[in-house]
C-alpha positions as CSV (number, residue, x, y, z in Angstrom):
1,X,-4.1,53.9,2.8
2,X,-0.9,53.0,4.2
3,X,2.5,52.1,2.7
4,X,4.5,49.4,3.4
5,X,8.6,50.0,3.9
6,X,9.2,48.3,0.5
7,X,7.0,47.1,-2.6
8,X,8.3,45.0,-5.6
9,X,6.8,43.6,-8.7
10,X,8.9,41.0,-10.6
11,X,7.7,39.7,-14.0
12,X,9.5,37.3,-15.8
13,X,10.3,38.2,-19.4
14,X,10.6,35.5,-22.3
15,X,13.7,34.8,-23.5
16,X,14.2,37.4,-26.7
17,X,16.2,36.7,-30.0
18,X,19.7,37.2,-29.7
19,X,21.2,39.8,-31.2
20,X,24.2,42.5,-30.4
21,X,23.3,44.9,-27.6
22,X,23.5,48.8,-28.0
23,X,25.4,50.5,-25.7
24,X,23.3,52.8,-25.0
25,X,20.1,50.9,-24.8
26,X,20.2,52.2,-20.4
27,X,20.0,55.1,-22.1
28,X,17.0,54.6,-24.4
29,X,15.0,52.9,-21.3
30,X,15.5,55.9,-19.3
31,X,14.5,58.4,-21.9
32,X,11.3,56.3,-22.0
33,X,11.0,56.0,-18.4
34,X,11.6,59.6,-18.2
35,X,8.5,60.2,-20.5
36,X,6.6,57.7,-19.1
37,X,6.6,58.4,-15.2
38,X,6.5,62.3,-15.8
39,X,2.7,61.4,-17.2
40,X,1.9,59.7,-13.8
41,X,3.7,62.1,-11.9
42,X,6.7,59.4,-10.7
43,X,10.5,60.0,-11.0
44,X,13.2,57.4,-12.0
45,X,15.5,56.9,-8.7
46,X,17.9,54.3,-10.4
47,X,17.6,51.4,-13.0
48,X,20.5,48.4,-12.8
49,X,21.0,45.8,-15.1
50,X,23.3,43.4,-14.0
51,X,23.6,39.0,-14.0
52,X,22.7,37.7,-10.8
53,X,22.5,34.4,-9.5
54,X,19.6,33.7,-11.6
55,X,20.6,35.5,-14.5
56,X,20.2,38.8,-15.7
57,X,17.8,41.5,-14.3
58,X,17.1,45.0,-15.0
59,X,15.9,46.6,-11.9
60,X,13.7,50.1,-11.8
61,X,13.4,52.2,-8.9
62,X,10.8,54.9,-9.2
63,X,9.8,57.3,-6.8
64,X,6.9,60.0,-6.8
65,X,7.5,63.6,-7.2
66,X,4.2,64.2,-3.8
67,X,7.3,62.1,-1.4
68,X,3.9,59.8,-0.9
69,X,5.4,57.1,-1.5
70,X,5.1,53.9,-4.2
71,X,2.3,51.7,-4.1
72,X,2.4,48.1,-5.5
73,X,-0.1,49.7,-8.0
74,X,2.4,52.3,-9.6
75,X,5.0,49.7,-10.0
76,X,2.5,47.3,-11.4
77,X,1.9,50.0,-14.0
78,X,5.3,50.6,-14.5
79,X,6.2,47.2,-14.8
80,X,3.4,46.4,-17.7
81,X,4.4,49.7,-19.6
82,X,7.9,49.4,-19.6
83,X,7.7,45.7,-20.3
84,X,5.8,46.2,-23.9
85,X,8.5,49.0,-24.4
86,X,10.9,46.5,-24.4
87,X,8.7,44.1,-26.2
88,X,8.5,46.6,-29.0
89,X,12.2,47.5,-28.8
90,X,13.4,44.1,-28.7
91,X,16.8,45.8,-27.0
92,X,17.6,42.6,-25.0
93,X,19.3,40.2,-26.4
94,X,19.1,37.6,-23.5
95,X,16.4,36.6,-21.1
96,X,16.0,38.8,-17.9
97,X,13.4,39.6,-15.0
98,X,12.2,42.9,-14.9
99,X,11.8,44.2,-11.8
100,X,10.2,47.8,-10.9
101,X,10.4,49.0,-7.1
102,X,10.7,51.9,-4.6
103,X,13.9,52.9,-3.6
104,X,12.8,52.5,0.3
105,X,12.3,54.3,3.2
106,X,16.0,54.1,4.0
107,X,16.5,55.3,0.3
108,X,19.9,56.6,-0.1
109,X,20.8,60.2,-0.4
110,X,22.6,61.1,-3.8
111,X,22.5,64.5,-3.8
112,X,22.6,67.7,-1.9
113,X,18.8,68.1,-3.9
114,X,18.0,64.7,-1.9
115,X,18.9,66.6,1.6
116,X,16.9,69.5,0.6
117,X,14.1,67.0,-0.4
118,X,13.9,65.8,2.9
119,X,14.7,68.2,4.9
120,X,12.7,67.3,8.5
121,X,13.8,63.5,8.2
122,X,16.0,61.8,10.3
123,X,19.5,60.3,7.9
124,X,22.8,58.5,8.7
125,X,25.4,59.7,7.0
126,X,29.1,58.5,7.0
127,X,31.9,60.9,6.2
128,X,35.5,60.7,4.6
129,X,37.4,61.6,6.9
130,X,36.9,62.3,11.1
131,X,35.1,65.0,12.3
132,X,35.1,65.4,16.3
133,X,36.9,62.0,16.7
134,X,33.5,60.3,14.5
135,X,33.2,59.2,10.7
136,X,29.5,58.1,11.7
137,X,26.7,60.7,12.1
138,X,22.2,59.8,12.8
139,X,20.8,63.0,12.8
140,X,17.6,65.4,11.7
141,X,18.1,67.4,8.0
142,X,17.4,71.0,9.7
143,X,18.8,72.8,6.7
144,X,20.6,72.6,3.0
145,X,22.3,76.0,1.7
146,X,24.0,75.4,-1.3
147,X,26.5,72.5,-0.7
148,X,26.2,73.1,2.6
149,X,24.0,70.6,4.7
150,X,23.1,71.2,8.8
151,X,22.2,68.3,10.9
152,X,20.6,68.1,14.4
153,X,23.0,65.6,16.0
154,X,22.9,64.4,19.6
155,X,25.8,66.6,20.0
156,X,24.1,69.4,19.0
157,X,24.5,71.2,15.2
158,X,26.8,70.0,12.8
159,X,27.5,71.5,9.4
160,X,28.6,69.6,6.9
161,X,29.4,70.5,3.5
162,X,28.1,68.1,0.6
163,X,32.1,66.8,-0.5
164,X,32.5,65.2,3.4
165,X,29.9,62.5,2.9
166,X,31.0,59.7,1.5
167,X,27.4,57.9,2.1
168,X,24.2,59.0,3.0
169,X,20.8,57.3,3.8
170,X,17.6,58.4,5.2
171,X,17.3,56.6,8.7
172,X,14.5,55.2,10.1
């Protein structure tokens, strides 16, 4: 079966009572999430909730622990088990659209973990400050040693350790 570059399930979710929001009701959904995708052997990449242009949405990326890849049919699953959590919760106290997706094949990198991940992949990274007159670097993951990351650039190696990035991204 193959796997398309991006999947996305929206589901629109019925306006709820209003009442005051807990600050830390992120935290509850991840701690569920956390729960939940360990049992079908997913991850949570990121969850957002934020007001867009057509109102609030709380956005779930999930990943799988294989580096398969998400199917529409895990964030279906997702999607309908997180949405009676919140159902049950009632820890919304506006309407929103719930939407569950991969992070992408140009997922970004958040961690020197993420390098090591996927090591063998080709990333663009962008540093803080100059290194041989470039900020901009495309290169292979050959290696991660501690904070330490080595790329196969067109240049040849560069070493790089994890504090010089300022933003990283698998490239395709």
């Amino acid at each position: 079966m193959g796997y398309a570059r991006f999947f996305l399930w929206v589901q629109a979710i019925q306006p709820l009572v209003f009442k005051a929001m807990s600050a830390s009701f992120i935290d509850n959904i991840k701690q569920y999430l956390r729960t939940l995708l360990s049992d079908m052997e997913l991850e949570l990449f990121d969850i957002q909730f934020r007001q867009e242009g057509h109102g609030w949405v709380l956005r779930v990326y999930i990943d799988t622990l294989s580096g398969e890849g998400i199917t529409l049919d895990h964030c279906s699953k997702v999607s309908r088990e997180l949405s009676q959590y919140l159902d049950v919760e009632d820890c919304i106290d506006h309407p929103y659209h719930l939407e569950v997706s991969s992070p992408g094949l140009d997922r970004p990198l958040r961690s020197v973990e993420d390098f090591a991940r996927h090591k063998g992949k080709r990333c663009k990274i962008r540093l803080h400050n100059a290194l041989n007159g470039e900020k901009v670097y495309i290169g292979k993951i050959k290696a991660v040693a501690g904070e330490e990351i080595l790329l196969e650039v067109s240049q040849g190696e560069l070493r790089l350790m994890w504090d010089m990035l300022s933003k990283a991204r698998l490239f395709i």
